[in-house]
N, C-alpha and C positions, 0 to 999 in steps of 0.2 A: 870466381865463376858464378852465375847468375842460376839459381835454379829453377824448374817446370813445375808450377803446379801440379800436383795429382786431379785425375779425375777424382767425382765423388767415391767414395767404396771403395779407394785403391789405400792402402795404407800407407804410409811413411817409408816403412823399410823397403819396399820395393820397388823404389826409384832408385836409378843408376846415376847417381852422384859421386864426386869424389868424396873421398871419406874425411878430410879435413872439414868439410861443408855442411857434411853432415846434420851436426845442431844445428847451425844458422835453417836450414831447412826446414827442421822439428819445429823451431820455434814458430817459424812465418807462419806455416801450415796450421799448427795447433790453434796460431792467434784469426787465420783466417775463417779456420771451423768452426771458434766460439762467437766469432762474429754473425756467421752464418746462422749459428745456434741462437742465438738473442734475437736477431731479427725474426726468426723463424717463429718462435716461441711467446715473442711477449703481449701479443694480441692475445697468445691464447691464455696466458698467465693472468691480462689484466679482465679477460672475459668470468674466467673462472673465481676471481676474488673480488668481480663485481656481481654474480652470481650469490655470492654468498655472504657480501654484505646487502644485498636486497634483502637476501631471506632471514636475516639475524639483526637489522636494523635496530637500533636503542630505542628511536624514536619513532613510529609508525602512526602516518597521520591520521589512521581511524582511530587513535586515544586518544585525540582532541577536536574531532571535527574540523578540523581546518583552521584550529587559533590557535593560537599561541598564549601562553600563562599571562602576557601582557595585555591582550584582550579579553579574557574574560573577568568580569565585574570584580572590583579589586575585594570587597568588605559587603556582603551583603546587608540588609538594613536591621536584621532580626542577627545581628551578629554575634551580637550579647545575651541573646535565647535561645543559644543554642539546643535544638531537643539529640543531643547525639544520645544513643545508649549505649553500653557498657558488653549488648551483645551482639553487638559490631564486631567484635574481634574474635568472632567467630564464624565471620562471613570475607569468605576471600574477593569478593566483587565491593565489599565496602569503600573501596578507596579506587577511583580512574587516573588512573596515572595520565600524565600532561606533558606535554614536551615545551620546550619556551626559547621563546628566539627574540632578540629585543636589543637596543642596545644601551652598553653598560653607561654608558656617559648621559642618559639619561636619569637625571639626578633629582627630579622634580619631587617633593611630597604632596599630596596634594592636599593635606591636612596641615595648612602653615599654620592657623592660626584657631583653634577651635573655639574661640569665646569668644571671637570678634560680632558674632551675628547676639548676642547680650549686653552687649558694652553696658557698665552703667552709667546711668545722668550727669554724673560727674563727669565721666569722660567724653561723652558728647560733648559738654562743655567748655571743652579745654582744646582751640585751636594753635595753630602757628601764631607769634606774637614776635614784630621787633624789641617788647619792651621786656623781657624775659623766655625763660624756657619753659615750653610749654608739654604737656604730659605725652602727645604725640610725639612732639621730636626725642624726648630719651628713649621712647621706644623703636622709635627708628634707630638711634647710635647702639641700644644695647642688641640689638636683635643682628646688628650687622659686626661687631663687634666681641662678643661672646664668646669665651673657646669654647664652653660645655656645648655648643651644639657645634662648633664646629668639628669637635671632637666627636659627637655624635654621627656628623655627616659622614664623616671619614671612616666611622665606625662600620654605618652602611655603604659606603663604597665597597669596603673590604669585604662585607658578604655578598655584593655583587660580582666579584671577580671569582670569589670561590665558586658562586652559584653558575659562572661560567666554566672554572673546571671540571668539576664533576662530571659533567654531559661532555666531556669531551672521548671520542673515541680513543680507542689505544693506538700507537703507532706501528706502520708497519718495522719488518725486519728483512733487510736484504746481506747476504752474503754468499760467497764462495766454499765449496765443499771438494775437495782434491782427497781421493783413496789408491793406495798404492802407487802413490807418485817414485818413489824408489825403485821399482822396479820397471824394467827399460821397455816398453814394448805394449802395457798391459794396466797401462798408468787410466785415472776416471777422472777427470775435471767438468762440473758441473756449478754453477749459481742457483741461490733459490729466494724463494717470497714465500715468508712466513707472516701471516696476518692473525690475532683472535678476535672474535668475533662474538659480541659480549648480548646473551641472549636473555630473554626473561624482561625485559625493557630496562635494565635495572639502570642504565644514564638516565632514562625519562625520568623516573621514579626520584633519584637523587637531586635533579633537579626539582623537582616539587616540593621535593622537601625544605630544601634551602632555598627554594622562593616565598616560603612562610616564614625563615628566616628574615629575609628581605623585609617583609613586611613587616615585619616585629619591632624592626629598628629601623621602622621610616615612622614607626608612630612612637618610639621613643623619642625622635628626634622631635616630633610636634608636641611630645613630653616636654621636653626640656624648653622647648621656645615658649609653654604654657607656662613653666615654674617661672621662666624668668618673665615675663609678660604679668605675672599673679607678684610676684615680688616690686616689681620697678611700680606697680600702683598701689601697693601698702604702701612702700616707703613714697611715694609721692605725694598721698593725701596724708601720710603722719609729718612730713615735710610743711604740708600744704595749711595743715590745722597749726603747728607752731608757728609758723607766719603771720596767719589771720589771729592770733594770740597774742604775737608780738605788736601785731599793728594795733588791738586793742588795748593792749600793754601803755603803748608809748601815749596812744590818744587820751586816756584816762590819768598819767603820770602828770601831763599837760594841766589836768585838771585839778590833780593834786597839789600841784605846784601852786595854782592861784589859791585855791583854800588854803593854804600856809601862809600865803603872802596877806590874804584879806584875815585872816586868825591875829597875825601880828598887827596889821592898820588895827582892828579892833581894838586889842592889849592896849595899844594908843590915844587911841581914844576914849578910854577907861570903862568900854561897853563890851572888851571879852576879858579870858581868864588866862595863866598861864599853860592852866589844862589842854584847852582849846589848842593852842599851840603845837605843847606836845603832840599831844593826839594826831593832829593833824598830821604832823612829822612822820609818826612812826606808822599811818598809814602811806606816804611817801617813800618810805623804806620799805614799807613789802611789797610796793609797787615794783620798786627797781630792783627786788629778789626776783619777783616775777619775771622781769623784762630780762634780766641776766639766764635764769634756767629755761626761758624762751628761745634764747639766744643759743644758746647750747645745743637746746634739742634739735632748733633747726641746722646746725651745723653736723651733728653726726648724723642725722636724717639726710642731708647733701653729702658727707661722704660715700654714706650708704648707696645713697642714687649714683653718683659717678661709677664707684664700682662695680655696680650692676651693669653699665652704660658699657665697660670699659674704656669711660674716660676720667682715670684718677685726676689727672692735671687740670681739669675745665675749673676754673672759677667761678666762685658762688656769686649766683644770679638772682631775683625774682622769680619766682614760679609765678606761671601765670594760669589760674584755674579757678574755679568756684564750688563750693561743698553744698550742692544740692541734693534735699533730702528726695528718697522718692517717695512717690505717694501711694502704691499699691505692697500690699504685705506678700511678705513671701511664707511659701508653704514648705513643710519637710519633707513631706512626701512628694511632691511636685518637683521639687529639688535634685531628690536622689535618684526617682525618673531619670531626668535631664542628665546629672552627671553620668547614671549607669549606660542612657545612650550615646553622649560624645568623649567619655575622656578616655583619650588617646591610651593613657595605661592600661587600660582595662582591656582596650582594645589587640593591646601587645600582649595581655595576658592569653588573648583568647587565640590570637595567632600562633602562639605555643603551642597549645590544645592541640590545635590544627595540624601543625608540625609536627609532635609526636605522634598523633591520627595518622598521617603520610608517612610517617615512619615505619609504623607497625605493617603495613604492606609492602614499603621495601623491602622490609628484612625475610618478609614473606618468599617473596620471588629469589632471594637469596641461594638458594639451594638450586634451582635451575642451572644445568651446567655449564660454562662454556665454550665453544668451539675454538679448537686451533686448527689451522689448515698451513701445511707446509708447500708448496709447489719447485718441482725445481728443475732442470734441463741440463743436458752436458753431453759430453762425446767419451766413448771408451774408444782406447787407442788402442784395445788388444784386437776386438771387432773392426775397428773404424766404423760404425754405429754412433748412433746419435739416442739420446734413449731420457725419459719424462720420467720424472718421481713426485709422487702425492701421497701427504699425507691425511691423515684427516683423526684428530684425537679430542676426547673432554674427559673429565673425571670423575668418577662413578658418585652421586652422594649416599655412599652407605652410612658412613659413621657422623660426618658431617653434616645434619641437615640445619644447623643454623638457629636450633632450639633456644638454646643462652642468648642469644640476641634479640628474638623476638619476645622473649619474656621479658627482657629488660625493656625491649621499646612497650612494652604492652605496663610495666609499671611506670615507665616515664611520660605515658597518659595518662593513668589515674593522678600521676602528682602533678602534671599540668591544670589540670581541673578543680583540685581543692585548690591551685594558687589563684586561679581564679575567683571561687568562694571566698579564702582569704582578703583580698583583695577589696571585696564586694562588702566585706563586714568590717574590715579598714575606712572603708567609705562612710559605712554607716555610722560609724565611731567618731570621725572625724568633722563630719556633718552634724551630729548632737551640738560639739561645742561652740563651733562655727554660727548655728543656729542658736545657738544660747546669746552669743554675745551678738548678735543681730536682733533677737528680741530684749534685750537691755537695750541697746545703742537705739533702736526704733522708738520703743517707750519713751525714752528719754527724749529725744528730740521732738515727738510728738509734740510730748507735756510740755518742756518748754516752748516751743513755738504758736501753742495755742493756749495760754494758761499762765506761766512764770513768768516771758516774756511781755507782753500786755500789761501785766499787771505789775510788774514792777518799773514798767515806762510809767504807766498811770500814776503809782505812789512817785518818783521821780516828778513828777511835773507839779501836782499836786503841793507837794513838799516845799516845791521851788516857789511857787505861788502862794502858799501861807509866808514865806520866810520873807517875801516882799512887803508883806502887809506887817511883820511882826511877831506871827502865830508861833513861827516855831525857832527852836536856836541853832547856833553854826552846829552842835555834834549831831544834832536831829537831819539835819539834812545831808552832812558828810558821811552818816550811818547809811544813809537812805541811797546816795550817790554811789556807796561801794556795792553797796548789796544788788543795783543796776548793772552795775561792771562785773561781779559773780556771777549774775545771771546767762550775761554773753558771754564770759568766758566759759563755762563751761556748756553753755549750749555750741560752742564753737568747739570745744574738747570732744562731745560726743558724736556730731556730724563727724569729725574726722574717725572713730569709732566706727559710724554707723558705713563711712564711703569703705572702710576696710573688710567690714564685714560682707559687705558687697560684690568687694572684687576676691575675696575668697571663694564666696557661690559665685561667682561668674567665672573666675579662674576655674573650678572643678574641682576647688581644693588643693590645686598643684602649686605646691612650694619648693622654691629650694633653686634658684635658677643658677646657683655659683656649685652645687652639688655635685659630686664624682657621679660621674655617667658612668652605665652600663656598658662595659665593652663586650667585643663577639669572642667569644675564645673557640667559636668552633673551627675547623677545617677541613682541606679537603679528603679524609678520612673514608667518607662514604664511595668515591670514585677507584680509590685502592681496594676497599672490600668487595667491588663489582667484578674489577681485574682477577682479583683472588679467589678462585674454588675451591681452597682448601680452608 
């Protein structure tokens, strides 16, 4: 049998059905009521909880003016001068919380290369070549090639993904709520939307925070591309000087070679001595020591390069480049200037600072309470009624207001800060010795190139030209000949010196490109402490 509907208001029991049919009835009706119920109700449910995520919004566009964290100015220029005081952290307006919208897959640093606008002379010098490799192209294979910065990159993905949990609201909660379902007549079925509703800005806030994160480790990352960029051009020009050593090597060998040959025509012609001979010989021999421990250097200076390149397999080639001294002196203080405004670490140091800064206001608003709000609808079977239930709860902070935390964020500024200082008298440490062995390496090629050199071509020629005529003898002039070839070897030893010392102040001092990078161990920590009132 098919049964009637009730009007609204009429209950269940007081239909005239047959009594097998009864349930089949109960059910239809009950399923027709909650239907009625839902439809009835959920405009007003979704009104109500968009009511009150209006009014308890995370992120409110009057805390940023209408930008977002990725448009405003990433690093300002006075970065490293920073004037913060200490009694800031006693001013609850010190810190504007930010909201940030942007997306994650933008991967860009915009610090790829911070010494490229110093290059030095040497490097200008040294183009693309069919006939060898030249100082650019390793730097292209190692920069593409690299785990430490690919490892860095990924390091900063990874804080940009957290940097997007954080700001994420909480999810809503839908379920069913059935009271005295057992008893026949008088039974309550109802659904409800529970939403919290997280006040105090505290997603803005967390994000701000871990957007200095971000930022920390996108100039790590130009850390690590600078260590390797300052490495692949020591080992290139100490590469570069055993070459030009070698090729000196072998051309001067050439020449000892005919002085042995014309020492013995002599012995022959009963006009030299057996001395001469020898002599000559055992300058020959420390020719070819020379050319052997040339040979050497430049072969672990090539493995050196590949490795940094990541390519151990490439076969040794020609370097193609020139050790051009430069002609202006560098200053210390001009120096540590320079380095204190681009390098990228320092940078990362001070991002921290910042970090912990935005910190110490998050932990602020901490104590702010949260709002829960329950909403829910249903039908009582005992009335045949239809009837709304609201909640509305946060939690009192009496005992809890968050103190342990903000004294912690409040000491994890001051220790951002001297790592800074640290950092900065690291510099200056490091730049003493740097600059030490730049004013030897300078000196020294001066002297030779205007002074040593000259003058030992002139005795050389000179020499050559008495011994035509008779003036002088074969040891007189093979003495004279070696002490030419000393000359340039080590005025070619120290130019390689002098090109290193270079690309250490032009580097910023950053070594280490094969180096254990910094990883992020933070997480999303701060976005469950927003959730939690307690």
């Amino acid at each position: 049998m098919v049964g009637v509907l009730p009007p609204r208001g009429v209950p269940v029991s007081n239909l005239a059905c047959e009594p097998e049919s009864d349930m089949f009835h109960f059910k239809l009706n009950s399923a027709v009521l909650l239907m009625r119920l839902w439809s009835r109700y959920l405009l007003l449910s979704l009104a109500i909880v968009a009511a009150f995520a209006a009014g308890c919004s995370s992120i409110p566009p009057s805390l940023f003016d209408g930008r977002s964290i990725t448009q405003i100015e990433e690093v300002p220029q006075d970065l490293l001068t920073t004037a913060d005081d200490p009694s800031f952290l006693d001013n609850d307006n010190s810190v504007i919380a930010a909201g940030y919208s942007g997306s994650d897959d933008d991967f860009s640093t915009k610090s790829k290369d911070v010494a490229t606008s110093s290059e030095l002379e040497t490097s200008s010098a040294v183009s693309m070549s069919d006939q060898g490799l030249t100082l650019a192209a390793i730097e292209q294979k190692a920069l593409a090639n690299n785990p430490a910065i690919h490892q860095a990159q990924a390091a900063t993905a990874k804080v940009r993904g957290i940097r997007t949990q954080v700001g994420l609201k909480p999810n809503p909660t839908i379920g069913y709520d059935g009271a005295q379902l057992g008893d026949a007549g008088i039974g309550q079925n109802s659904f409800f939307v529970e939403q919290t509703f997280v006040r105090g800005d505290k997603l803005a806030y967390n994000q701000q925070v871990i957007e200095h994160d971000v930022k920390a480790m996108e100039r790590l990352v130009a850390t690590q591309r600078q260590r390797l960029l300052t490495d692949i051009r020591l080992v290139f020009y100490e590469a570069l000087a055993a070459q030009k050593r070698l090729e000196l090597s072998q051309q001067f060998h050439k020449d000892v070679e005919k002085a042995v040959n014309i020492s013995v025509e002599r012995l022959k012609a009963d006009v030299g001595s057996k001395p001469d001979i020898l002599q000559s010989e055992i300058q020959l021999n420390e020719i070819e020591l020379i050319i052997q421990q040339a040979e050497f250097e430049f072969s672990a200076a090539w493995q050196e390069l590949v490795a940094l390149a990541g390519t151990p397999d490439l076969a040794a080639s020609e370097l193609v480049g020139e050790l051009i001294p430069l002609t202006t002196t560098r200053d210390a203080d001009t120096e540590f200037a320079q380095i204190s405004a681009n390098s990228p670490l320092l940078a990362a140091a001070q991002a921290r600072v910042d970090r912990a800064k935005a910190n110490i206001q998050r932990q602020r608003v901490q104590p702010i309470p949260n709002v829960t709000a329950l909403l829910g609808f249903g039908h009582d079977e005992g009335t045949g009624e239809e009837f709304v239930n609201l909640q509305i709860g946060m939690p009192l902070p009496i005992h809890n207001m968050n103190q342990g935390n903000i004294r912690a964020a409040q000491a994890d500024y001051r220790e951002a800060r001297q790592n800074v200082e640290r950092i900065r008298l690291s510099i200056r440490r490091d730049l003493a010795h740097v600059m030490r062995e730049y004013q030897i390496s300078d000196a020294t090629v001066r002297l030779y190139h205007e002074t040593i050199l000259p003058k030992a071509k002139d005795a050389l020629e000179m020499v050559q030209e008495a011994e035509a005529v008779g003036e002088f003898d074969f040891l007189r002039v093979l003495t004279t000949r070696r002490a030419y070839f000393d000359a340039n070897f080590k005025y070619v030893t120290a130019l390689g010196k002098l090109a290193q010392a270079n690309s250490r102040l032009d580097g910023l001092l950053l070594t280490g490109g094969l180096s254990s990078v910094a990883s992020y161990q933070g997480d999303d920590s701060l976005r469950g402490q927003a959730l939690n009132d307690q």
